[in-house]
C-alpha positions, 0 to 999 in steps of 0.5 A: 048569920044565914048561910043561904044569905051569906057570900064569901070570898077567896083570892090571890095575893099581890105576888100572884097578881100580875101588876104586884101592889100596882093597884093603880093598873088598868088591870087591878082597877078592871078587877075591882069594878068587877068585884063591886058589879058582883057584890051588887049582883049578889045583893040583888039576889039577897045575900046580906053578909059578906065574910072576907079572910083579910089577906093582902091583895084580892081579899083586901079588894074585897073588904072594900068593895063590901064595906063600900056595899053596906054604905050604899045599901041597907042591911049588909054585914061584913065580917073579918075571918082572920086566921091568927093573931099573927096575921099581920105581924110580918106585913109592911107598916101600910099594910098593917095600917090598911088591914087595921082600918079594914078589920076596924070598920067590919060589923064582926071579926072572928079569930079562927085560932089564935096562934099561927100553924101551917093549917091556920089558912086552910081553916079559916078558907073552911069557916068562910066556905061553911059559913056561906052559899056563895063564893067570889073568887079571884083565880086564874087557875094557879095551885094554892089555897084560891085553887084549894078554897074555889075546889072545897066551895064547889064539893060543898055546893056553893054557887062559885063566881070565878073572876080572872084578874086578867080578863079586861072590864067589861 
């Protein structure tokens, strides 16, 4: 894949969300049009590949919208970055089954390693941000592995879009 026409994302989980797993709040439904307004947007400005880390929350919104990009429009990828085998392993069974079906319908998954340690997030957050000239984020300025990834985007010079999951559509 080309880096100048690659795009990768970082976010929050649900439990720095403030709706949670509400995902049927004004509030998370505003974030996911602005998630696919800028999808849209960056696919104007002709990036093709979409790299998602697979995380619950933000990340899932994500994979989504671009997985919903692709149907719509021609020659996009999406590929899963996943940290470990063990990613999902200690997630609820419907967010198993949605990261699953998720992982299932990329064009690529990439495994950055295969057993869980306490810098397998970090690396993976490093393979999208190498990978890539641009970075989607869903940040509201909390310390955390957003905050580390958004930081390492811009060191890198990426072209960094902030999306607050507070700010209203608009």
């Amino acid at each position: 894949m080309d880096r100048d026409t690659t795009c990768c994302f970082t976010g929050h989980r649900p439990e720095k969300l403030p709706w949670r797993n509400r995902e049927e709040d004004p509030r998370c439904l505003a974030l996911k049009a602005r998630i696919d307004r800028e999808l849209e947007e960056a696919y104007r400005d002709g990036y093709r590949h979409f790299i998602c880390g697979m995380a619950q929350g933000a990340d899932f919104y994500f994979c989504e919208a671009a997985l919903a990009l692709r149907d719509r429009r021609a020659g996009v990828t999406v590929e899963a970055a996943i940290p470990c085998e063990e990613q999902c392993a200690r997630w609820s069974e419907g967010a198993r089954n949605r990261y699953f079906d998720l992982v299932g319908h990329c064009d690529k998954e990439t495994m950055v390693q295969r057993h869980y340690d306490k810098g397998c997030m970090l690396r993976r957050n490093r393979y999208m941000v190498d990978r890539s000239s641009r970075l989607i984020a869903v940040y509201d300025g909390l310390l955390g592995g957003t905050m580390y990834t958004v930081s390492y985007a811009m060191k890198q010079g990426l072209k960094v879009v902030l999306l607050d999951p507070e700010e209203p559509e608009g």
